[in-house]
Rosetta silent file (secondary structure, phi, psi, omega in degrees, C-alpha in Angstrom):
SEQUENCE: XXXXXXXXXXXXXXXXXXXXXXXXXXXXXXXXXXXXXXXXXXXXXXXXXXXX
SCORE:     score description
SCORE:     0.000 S_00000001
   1 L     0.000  -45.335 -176.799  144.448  143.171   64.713 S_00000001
   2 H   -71.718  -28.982  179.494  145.908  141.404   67.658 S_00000001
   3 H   -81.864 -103.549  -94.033  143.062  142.636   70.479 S_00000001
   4 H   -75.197  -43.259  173.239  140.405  142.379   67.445 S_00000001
   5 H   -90.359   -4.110 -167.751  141.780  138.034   66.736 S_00000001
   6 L   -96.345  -73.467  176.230  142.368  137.816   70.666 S_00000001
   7 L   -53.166  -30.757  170.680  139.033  138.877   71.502 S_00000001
   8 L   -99.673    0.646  164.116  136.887  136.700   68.782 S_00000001
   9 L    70.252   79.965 -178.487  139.348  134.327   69.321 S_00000001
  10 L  -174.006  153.922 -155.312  140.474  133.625   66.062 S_00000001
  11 L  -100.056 -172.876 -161.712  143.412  133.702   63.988 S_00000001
  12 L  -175.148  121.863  176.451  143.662  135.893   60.539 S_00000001
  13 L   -81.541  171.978  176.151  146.560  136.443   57.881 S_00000001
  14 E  -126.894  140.480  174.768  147.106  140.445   57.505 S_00000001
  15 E  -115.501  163.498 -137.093  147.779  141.208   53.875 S_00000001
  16 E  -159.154   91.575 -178.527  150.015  144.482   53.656 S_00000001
  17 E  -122.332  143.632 -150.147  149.891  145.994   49.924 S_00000001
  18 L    56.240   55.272  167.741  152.494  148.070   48.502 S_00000001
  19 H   -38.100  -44.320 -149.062  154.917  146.645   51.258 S_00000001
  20 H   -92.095    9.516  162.172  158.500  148.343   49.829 S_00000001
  21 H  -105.416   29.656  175.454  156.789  151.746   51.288 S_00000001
  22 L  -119.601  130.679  174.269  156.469  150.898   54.640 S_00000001
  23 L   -76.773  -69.916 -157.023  159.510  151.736   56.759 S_00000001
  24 L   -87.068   83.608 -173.191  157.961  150.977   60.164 S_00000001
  25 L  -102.670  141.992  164.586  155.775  147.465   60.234 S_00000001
  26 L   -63.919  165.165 -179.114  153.806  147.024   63.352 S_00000001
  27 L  -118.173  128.790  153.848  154.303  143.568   64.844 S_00000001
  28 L  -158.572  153.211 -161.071  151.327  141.082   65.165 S_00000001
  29 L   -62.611   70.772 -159.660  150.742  138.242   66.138 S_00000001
  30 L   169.845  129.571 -151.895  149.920  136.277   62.614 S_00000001
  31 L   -68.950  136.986 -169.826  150.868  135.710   59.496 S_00000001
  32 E   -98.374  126.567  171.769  152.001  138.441   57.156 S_00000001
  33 E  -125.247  130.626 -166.388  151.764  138.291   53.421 S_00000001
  34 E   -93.033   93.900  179.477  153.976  141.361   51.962 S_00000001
  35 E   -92.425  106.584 -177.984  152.221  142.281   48.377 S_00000001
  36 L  -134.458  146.119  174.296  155.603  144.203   46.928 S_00000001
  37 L  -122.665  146.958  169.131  156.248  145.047   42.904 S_00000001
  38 L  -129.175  159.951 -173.908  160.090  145.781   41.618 S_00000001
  39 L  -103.044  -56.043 -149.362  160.102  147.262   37.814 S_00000001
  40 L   -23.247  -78.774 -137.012  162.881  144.220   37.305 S_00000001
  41 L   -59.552  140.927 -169.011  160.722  141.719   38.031 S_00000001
  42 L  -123.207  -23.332  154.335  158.817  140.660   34.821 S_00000001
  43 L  -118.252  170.495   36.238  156.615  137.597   36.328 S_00000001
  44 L   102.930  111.547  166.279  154.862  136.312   39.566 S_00000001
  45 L  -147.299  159.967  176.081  157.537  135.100   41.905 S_00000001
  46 L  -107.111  138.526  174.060  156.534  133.883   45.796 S_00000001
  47 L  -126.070  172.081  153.036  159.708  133.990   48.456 S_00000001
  48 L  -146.700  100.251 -175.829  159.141  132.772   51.773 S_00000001
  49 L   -37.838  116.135  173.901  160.673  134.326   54.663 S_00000001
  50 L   -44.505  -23.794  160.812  162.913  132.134   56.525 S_00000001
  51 L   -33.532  119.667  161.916  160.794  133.606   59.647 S_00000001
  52 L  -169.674    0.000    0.000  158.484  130.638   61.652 S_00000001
């Protein structure tokens, strides 16, 4: 993602679904939205990582 928005020169979010199985996230340069489910959770909730 980072050569691939570098080279067309343009920025992207990366969306990342089923997030709580990835041990190892690559780092790039753009914003990441984390699609994760918990059996708790019984509605829709947004956090936003103190990250910016």
């Amino acid at each position: 993602m980072n050569t691939l928005m570098k080279k067309e020169g343009i920025s992207v979010p990366v969306f990342i679904d089923n997030a709580e199985s990835v041990t190892d996230m690559y780092v790039v340069d753009t914003q990441i939205i984390e699609l994760i489910v918990s059996k708790g959770d019984k509605k829709l909730r947004i956090e936003k990582d103190g990250a910016a």
